[in-house]
PDB file of N, H, CA, C and O in Angstrom:
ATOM      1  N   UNK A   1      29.483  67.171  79.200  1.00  0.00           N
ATOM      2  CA  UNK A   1      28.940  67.189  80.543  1.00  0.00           C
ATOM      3  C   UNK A   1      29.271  65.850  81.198  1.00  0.00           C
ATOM      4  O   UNK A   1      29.238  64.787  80.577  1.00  0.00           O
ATOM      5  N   UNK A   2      29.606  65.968  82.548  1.00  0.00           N
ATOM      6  H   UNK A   2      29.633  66.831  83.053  1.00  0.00           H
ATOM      7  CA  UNK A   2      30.112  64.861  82.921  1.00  0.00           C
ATOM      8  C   UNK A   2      29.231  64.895  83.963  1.00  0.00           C
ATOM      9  O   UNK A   2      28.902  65.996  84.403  1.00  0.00           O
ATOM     10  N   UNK A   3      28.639  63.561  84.600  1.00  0.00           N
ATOM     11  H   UNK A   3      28.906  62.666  84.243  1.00  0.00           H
ATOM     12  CA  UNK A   3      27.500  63.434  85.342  1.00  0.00           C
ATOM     13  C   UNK A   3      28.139  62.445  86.694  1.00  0.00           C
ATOM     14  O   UNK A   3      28.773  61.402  86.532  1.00  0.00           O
ATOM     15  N   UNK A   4      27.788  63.077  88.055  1.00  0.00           N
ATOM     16  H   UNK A   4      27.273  63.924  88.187  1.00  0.00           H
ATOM     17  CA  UNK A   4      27.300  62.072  88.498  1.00  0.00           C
ATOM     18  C   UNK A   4      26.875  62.083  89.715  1.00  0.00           C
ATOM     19  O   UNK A   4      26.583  63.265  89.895  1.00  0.00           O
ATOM     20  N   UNK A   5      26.656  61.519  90.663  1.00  0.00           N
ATOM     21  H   UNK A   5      26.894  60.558  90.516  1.00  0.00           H
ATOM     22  CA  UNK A   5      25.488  61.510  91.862  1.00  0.00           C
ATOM     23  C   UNK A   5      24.814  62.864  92.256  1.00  0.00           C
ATOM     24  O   UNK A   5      25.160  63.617  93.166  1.00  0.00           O
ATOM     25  N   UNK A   6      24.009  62.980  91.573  1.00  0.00           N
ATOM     26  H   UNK A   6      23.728  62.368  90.833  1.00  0.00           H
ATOM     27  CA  UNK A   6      23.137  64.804  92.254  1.00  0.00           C
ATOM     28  C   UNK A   6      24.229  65.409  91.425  1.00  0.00           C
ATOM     29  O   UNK A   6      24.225  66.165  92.396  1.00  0.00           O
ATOM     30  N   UNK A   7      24.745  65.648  90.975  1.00  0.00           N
ATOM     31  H   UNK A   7      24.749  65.033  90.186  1.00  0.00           H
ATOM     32  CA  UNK A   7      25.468  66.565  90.155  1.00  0.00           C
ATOM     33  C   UNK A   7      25.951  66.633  88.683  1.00  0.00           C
ATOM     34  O   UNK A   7      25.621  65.623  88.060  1.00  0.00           O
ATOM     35  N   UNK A   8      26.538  67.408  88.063  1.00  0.00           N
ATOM     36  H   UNK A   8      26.806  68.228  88.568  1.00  0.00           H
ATOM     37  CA  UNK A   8      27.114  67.272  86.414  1.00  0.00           C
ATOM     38  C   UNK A   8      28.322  68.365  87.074  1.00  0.00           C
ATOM     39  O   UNK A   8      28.336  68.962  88.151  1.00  0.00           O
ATOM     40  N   UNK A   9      29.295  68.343  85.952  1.00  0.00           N
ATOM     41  H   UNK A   9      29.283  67.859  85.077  1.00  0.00           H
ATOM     42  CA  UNK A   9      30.630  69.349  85.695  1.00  0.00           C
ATOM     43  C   UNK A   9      30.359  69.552  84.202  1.00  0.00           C
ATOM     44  O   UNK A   9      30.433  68.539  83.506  1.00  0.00           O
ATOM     45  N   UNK A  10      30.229  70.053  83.945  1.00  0.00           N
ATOM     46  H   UNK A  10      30.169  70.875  84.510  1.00  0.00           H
ATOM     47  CA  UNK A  10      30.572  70.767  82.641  1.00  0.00           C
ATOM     48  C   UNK A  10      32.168  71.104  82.439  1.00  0.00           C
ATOM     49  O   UNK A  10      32.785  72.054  82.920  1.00  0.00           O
ATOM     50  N   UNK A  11      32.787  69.781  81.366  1.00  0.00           N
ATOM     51  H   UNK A  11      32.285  69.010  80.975  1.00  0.00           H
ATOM     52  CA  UNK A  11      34.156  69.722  80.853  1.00  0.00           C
ATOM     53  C   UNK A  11      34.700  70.949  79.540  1.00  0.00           C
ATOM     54  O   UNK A  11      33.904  70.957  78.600  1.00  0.00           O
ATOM     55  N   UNK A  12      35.610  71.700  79.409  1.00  0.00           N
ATOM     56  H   UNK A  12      36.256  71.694  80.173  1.00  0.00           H
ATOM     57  CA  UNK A  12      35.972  72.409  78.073  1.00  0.00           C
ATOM     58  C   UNK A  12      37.069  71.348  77.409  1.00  0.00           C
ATOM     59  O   UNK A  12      37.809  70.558  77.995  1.00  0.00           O
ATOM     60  N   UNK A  13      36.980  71.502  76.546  1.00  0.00           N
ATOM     61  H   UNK A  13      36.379  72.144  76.070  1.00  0.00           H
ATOM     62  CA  UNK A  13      37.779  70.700  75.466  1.00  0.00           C
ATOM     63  C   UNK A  13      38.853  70.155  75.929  1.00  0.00           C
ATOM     64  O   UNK A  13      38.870  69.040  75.408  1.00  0.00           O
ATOM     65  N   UNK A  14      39.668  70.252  76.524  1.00  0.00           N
ATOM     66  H   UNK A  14      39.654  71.157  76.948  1.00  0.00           H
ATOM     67  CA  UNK A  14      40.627  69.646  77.271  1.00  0.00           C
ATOM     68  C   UNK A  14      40.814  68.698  78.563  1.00  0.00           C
ATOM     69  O   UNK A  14      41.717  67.926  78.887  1.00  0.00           O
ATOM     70  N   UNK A  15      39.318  69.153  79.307  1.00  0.00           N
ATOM     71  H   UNK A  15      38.585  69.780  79.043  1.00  0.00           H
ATOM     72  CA  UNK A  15      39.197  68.920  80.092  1.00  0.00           C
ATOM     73  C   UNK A  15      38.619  66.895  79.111  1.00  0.00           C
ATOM     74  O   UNK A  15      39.307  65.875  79.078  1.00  0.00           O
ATOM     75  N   UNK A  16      37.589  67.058  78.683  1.00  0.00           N
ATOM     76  H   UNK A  16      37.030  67.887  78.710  1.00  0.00           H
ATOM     77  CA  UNK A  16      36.818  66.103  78.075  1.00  0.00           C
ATOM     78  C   UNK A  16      38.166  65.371  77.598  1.00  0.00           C
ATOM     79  O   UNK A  16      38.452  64.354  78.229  1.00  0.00           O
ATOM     80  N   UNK A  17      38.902  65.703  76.716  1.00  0.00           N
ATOM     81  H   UNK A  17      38.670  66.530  76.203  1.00  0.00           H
ATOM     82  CA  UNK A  17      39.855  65.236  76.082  1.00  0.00           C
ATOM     83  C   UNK A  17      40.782  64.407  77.045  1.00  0.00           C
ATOM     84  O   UNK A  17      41.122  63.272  76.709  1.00  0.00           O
ATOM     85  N   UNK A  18      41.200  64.957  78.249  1.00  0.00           N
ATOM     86  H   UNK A  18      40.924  65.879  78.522  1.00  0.00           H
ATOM     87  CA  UNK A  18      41.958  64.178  78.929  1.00  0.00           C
ATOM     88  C   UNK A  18      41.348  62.984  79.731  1.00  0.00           C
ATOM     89  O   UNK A  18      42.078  62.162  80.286  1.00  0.00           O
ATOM     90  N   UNK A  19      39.678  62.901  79.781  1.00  0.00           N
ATOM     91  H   UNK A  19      39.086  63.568  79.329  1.00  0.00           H
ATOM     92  CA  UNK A  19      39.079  62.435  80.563  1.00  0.00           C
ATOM     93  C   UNK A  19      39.282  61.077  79.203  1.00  0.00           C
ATOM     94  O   UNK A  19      39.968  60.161  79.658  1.00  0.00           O
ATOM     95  N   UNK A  20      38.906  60.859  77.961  1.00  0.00           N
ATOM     96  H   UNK A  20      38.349  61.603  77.591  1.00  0.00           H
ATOM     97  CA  UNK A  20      38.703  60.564  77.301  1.00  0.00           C
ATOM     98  C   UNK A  20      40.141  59.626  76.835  1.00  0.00           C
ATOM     99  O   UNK A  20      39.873  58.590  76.227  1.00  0.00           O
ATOM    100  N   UNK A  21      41.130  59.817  76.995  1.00  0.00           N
ATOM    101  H   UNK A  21      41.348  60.659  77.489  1.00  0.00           H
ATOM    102  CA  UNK A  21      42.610  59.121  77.246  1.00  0.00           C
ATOM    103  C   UNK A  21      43.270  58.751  78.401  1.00  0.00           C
ATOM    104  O   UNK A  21      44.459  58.512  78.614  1.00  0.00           O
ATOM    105  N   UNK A  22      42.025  58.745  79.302  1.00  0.00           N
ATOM    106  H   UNK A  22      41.059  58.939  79.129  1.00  0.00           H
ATOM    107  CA  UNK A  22      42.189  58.424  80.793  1.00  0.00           C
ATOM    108  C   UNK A  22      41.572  56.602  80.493  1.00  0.00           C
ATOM    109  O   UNK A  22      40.524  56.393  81.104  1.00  0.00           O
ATOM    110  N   UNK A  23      41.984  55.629  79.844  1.00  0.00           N
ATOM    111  H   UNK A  23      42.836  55.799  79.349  1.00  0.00           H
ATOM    112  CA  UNK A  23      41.288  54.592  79.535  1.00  0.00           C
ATOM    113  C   UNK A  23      41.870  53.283  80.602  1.00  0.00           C
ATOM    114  O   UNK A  23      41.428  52.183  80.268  1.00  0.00           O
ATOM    115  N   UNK A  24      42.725  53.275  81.732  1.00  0.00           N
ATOM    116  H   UNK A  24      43.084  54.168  82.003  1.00  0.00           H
ATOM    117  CA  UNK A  24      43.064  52.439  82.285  1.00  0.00           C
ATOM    118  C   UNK A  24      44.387  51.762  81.935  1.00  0.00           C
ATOM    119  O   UNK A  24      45.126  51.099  82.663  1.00  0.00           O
ATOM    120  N   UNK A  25      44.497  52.058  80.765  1.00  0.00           N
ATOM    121  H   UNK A  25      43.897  52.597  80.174  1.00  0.00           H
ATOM    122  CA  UNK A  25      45.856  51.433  79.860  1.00  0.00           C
ATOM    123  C   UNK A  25      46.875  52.423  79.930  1.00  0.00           C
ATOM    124  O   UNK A  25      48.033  52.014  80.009  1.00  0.00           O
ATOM    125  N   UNK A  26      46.629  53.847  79.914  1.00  0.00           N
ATOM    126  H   UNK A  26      45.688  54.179  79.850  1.00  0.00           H
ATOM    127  CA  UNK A  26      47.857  55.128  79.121  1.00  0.00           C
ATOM    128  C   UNK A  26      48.222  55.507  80.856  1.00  0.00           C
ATOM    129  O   UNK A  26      47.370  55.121  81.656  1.00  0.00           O
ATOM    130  N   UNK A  27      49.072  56.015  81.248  1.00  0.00           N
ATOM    131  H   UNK A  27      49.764  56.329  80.598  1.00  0.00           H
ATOM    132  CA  UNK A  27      49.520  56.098  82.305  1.00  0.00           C
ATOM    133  C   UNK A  27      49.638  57.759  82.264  1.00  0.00           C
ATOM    134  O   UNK A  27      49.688  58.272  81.147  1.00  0.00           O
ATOM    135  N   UNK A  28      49.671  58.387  83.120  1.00  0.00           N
ATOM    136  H   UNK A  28      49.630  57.970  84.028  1.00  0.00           H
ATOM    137  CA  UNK A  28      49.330  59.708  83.650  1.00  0.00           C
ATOM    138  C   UNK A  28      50.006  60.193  82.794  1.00  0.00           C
ATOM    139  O   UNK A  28      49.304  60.368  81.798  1.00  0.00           O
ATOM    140  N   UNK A  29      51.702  60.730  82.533  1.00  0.00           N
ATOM    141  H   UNK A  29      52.273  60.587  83.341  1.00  0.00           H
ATOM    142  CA  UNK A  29      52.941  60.580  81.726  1.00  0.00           C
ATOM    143  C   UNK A  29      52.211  60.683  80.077  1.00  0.00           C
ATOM    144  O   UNK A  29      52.248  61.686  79.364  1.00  0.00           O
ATOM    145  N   UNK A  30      51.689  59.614  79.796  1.00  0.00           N
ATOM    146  H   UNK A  30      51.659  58.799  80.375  1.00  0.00           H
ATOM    147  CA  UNK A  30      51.641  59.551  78.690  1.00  0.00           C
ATOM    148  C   UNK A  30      50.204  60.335  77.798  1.00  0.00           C
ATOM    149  O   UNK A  30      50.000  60.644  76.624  1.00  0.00           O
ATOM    150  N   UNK A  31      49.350  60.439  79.188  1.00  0.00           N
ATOM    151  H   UNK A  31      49.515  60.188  80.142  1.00  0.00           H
ATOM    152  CA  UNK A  31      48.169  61.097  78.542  1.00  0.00           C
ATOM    153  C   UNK A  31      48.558  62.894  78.725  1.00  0.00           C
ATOM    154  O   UNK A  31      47.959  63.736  78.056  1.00  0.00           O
ATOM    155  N   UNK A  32      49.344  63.156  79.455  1.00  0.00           N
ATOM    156  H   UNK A  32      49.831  62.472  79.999  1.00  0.00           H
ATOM    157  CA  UNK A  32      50.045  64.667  79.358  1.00  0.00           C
ATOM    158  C   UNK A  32      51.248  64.867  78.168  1.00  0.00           C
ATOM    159  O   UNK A  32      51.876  65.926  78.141  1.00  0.00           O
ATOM    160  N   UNK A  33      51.485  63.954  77.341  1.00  0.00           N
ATOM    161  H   UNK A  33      50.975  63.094  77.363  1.00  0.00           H
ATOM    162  CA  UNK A  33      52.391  63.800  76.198  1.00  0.00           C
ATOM    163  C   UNK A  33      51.501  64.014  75.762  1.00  0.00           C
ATOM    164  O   UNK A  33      51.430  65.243  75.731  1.00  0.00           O
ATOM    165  N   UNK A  34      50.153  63.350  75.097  1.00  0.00           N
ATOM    166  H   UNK A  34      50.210  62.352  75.122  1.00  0.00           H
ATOM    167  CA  UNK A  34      49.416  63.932  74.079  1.00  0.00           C
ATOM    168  C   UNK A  34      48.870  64.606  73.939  1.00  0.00           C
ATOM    169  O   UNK A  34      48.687  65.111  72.832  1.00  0.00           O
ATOM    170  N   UNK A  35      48.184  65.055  75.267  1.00  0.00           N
ATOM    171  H   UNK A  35      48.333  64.644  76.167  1.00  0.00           H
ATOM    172  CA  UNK A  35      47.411  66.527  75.371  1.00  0.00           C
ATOM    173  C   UNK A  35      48.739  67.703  74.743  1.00  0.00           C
ATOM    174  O   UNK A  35      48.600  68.563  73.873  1.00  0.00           O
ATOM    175  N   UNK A  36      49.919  67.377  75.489  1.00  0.00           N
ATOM    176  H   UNK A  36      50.032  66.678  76.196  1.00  0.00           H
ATOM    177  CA  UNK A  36      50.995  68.381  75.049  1.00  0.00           C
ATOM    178  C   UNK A  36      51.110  68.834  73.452  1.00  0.00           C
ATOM    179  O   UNK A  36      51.131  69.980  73.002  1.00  0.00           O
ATOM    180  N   UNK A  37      51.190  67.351  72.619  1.00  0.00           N
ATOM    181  H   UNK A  37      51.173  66.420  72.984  1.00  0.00           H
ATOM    182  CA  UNK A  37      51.211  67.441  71.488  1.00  0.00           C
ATOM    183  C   UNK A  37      49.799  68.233  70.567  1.00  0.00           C
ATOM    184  O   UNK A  37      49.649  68.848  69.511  1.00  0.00           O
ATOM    185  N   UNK A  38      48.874  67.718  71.825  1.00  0.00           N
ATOM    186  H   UNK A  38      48.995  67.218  72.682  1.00  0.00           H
ATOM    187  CA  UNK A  38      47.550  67.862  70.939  1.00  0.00           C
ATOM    188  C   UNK A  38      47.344  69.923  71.108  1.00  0.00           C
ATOM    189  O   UNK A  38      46.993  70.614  70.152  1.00  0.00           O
ATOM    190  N   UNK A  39      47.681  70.524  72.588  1.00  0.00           N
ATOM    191  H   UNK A  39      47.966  69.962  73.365  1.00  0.00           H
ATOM    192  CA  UNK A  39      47.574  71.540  72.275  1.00  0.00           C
ATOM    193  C   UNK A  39      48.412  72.504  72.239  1.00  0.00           C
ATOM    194  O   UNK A  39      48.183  73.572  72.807  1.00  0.00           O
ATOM    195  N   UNK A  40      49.661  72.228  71.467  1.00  0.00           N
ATOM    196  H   UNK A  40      49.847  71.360  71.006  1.00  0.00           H
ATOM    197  CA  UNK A  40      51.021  72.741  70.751  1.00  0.00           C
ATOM    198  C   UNK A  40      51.292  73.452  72.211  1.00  0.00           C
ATOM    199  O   UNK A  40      50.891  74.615  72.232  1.00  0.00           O
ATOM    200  N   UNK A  41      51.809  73.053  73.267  1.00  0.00           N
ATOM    201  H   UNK A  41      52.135  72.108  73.249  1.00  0.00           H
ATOM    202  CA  UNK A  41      52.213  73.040  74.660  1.00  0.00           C
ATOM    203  C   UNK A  41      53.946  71.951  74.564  1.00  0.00           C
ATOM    204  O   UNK A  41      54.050  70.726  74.513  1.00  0.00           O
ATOM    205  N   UNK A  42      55.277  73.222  74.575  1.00  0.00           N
ATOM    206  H   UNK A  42      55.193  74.217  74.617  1.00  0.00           H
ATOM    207  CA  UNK A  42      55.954  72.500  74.954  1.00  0.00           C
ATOM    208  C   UNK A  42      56.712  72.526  76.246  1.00  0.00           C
ATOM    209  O   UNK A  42      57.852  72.065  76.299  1.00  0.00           O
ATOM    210  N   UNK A  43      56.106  73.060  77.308  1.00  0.00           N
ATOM    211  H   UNK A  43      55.180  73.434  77.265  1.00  0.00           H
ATOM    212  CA  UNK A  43      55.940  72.324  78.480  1.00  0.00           C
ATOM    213  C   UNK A  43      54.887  70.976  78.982  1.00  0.00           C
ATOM    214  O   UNK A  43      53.749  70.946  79.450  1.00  0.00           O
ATOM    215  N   UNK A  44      55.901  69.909  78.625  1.00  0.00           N
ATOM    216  H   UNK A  44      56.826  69.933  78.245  1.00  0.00           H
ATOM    217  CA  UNK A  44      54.935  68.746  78.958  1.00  0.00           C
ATOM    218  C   UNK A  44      54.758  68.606  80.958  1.00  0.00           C
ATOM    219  O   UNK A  44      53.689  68.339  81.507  1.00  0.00           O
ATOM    220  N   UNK A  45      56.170  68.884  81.753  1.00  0.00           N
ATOM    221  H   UNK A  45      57.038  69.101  81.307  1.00  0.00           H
ATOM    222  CA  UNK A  45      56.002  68.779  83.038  1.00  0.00           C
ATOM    223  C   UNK A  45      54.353  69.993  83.410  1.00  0.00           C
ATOM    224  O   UNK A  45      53.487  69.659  84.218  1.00  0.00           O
ATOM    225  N   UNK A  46      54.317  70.985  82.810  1.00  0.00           N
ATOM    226  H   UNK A  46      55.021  71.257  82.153  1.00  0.00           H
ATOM    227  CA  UNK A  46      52.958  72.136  83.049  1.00  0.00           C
ATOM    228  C   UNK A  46      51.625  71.135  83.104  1.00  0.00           C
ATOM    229  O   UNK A  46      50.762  70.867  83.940  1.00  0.00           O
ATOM    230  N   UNK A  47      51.981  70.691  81.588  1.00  0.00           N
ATOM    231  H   UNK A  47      52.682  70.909  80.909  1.00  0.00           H
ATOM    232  CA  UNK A  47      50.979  69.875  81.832  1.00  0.00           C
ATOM    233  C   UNK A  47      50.661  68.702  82.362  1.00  0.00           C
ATOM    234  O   UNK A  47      49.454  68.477  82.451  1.00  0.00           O
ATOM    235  N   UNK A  48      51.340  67.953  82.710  1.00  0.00           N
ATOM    236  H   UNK A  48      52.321  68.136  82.638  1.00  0.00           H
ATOM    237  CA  UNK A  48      51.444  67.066  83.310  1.00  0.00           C
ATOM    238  C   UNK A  48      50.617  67.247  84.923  1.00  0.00           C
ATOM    239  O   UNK A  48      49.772  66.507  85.428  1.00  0.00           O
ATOM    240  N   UNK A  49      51.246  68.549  85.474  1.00  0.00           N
ATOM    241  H   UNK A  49      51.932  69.150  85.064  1.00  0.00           H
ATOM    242  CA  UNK A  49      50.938  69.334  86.908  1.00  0.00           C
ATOM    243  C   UNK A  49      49.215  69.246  87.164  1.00  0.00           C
ATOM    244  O   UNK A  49      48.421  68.795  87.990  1.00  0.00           O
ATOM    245  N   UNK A  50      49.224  70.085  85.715  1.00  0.00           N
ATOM    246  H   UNK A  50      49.869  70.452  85.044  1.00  0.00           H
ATOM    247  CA  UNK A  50      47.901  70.567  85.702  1.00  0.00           C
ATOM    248  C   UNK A  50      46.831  69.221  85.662  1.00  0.00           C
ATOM    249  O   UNK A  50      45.801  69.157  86.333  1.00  0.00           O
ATOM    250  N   UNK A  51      47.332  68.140  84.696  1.00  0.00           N
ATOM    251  H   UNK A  51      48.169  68.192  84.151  1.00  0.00           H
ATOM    252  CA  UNK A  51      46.527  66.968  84.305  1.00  0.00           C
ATOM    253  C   UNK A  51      46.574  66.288  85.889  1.00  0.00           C
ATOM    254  O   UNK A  51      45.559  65.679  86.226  1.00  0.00           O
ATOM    255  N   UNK A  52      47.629  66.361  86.802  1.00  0.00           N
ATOM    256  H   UNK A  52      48.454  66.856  86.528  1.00  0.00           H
ATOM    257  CA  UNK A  52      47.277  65.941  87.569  1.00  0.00           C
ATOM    258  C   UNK A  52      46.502  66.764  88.977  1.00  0.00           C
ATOM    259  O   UNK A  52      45.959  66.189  89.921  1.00  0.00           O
ATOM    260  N   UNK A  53      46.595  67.751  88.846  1.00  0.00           N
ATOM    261  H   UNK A  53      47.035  68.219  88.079  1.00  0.00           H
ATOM    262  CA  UNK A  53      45.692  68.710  89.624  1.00  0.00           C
ATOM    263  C   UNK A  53      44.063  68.524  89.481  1.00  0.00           C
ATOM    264  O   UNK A  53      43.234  68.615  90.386  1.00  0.00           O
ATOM    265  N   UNK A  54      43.771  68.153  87.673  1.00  0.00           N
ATOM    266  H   UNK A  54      44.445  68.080  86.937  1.00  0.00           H
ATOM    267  CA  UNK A  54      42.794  68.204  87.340  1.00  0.00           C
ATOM    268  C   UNK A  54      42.117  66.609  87.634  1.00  0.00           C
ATOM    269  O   UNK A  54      40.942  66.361  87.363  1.00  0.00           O
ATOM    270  N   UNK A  55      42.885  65.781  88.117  1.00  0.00           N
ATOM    271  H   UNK A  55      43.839  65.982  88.336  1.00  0.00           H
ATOM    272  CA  UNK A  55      42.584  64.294  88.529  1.00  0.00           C
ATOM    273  C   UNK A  55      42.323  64.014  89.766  1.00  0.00           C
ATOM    274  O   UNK A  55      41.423  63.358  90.291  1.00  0.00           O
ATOM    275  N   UNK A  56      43.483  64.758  90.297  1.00  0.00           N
ATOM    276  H   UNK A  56      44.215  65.290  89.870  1.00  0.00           H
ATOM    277  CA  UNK A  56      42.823  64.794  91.862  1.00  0.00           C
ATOM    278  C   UNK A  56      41.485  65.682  92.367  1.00  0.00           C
ATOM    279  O   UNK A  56      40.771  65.346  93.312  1.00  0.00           O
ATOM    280  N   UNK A  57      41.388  66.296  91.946  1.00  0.00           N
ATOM    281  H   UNK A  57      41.968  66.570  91.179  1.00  0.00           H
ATOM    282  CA  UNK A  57      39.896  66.899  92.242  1.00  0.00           C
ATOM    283  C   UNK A  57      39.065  65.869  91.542  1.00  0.00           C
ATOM    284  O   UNK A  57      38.326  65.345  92.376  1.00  0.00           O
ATOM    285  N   UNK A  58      38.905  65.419  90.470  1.00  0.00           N
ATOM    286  H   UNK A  58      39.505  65.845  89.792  1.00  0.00           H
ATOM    287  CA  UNK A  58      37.864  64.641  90.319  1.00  0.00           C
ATOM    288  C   UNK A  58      37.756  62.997  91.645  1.00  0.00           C
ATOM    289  O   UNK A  58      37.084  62.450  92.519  1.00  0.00           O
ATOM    290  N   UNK A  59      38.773  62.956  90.987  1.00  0.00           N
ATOM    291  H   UNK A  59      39.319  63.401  90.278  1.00  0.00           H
ATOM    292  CA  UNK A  59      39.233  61.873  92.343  1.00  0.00           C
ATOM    293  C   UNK A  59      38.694  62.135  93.620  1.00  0.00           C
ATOM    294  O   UNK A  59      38.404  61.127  94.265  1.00  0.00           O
ATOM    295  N   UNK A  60      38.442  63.446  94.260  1.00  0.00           N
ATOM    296  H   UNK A  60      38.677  64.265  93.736  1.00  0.00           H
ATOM    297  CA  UNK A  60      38.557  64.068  95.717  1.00  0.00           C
ATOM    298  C   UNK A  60      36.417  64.036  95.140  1.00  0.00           C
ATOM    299  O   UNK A  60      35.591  64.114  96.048  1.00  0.00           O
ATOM    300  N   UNK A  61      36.042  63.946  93.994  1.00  0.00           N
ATOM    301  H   UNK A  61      36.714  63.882  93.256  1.00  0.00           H
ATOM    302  CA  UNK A  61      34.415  64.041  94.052  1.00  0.00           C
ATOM    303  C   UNK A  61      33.859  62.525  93.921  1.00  0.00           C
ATOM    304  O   UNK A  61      32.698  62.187  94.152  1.00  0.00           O
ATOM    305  N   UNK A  62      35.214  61.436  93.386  1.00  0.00           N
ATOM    306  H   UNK A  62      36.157  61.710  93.198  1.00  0.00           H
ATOM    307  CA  UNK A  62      34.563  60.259  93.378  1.00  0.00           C
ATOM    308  C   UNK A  62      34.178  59.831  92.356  1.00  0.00           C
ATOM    309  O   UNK A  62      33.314  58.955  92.314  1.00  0.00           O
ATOM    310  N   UNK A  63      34.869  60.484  91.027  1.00  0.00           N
ATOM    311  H   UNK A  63      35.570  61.195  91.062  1.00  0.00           H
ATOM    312  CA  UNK A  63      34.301  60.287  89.512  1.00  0.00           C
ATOM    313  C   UNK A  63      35.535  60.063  88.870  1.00  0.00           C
ATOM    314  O   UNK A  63      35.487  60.264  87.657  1.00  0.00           O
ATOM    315  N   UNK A  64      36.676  59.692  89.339  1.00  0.00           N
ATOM    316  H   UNK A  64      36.715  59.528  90.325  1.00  0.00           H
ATOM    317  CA  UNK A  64      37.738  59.175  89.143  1.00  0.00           C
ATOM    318  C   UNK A  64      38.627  58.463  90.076  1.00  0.00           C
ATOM    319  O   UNK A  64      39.076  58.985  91.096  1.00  0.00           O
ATOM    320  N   UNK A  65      38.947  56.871  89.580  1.00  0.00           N
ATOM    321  H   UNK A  65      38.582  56.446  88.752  1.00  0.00           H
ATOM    322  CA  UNK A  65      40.342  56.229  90.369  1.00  0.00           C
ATOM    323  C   UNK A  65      41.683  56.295  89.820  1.00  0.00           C
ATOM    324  O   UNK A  65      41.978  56.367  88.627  1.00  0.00           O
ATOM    325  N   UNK A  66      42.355  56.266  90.681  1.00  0.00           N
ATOM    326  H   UNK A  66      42.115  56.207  91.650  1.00  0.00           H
ATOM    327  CA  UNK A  66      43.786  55.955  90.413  1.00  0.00           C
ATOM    328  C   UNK A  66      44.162  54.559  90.008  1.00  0.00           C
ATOM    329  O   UNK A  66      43.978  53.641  90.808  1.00  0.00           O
ATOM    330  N   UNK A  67      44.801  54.281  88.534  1.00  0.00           N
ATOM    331  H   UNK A  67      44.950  55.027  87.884  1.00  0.00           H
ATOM    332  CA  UNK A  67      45.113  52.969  88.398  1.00  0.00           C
ATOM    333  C   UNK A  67      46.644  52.795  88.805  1.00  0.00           C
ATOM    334  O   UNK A  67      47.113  51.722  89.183  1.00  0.00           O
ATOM    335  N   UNK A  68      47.333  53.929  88.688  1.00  0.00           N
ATOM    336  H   UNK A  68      46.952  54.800  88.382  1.00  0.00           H
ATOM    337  CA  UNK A  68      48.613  53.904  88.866  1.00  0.00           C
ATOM    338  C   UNK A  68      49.046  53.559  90.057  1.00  0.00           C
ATOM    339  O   UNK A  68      48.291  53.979  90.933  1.00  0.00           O
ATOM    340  N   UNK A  69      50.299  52.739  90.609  1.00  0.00           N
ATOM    341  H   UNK A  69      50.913  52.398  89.897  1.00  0.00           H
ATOM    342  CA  UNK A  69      50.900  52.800  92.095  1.00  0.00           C
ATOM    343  C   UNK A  69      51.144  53.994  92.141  1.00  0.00           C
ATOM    344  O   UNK A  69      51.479  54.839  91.312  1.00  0.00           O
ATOM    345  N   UNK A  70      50.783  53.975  94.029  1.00  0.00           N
ATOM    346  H   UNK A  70      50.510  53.288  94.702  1.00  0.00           H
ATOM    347  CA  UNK A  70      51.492  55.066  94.920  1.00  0.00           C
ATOM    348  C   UNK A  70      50.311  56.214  94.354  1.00  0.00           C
ATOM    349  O   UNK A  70      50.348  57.381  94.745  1.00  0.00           O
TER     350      UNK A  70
END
């Protein structure tokens, strides 16, 4: 469960997982390499899409920044 102002999201395993290698250090790229690896996905660009689909909405609620340029 991910919490925050007046609200929670309830994450599924992947979701948590990517939130969780989201540490400021691994760069977008590289946290969609391991999710790839982690859930035998060899489309890494899919996921990549999706990891970033799934960032910008959090982003768009205010429970995630962008460390990356641009």
């Amino acid at each position: 469960m991910l919490l925050y102002p007046e609200r929670g999201l309830l994450l599924n395993d992947a979701g948590y997982m990517a939130l969780s290698l989201c540490n400021g250090h691994r760069r977008t790229h590289e946290v969609a390499l391991i999710l790839a690896r982690r859930f035998e996905i060899d489309d890494v660009d899919s996921v990549l899409a999706r990891l970033n689909g799934f960032l910008g909405r959090l982003g768009k609620l205010g429970v995630v920044e962008s460390a990356e340029p641009g």
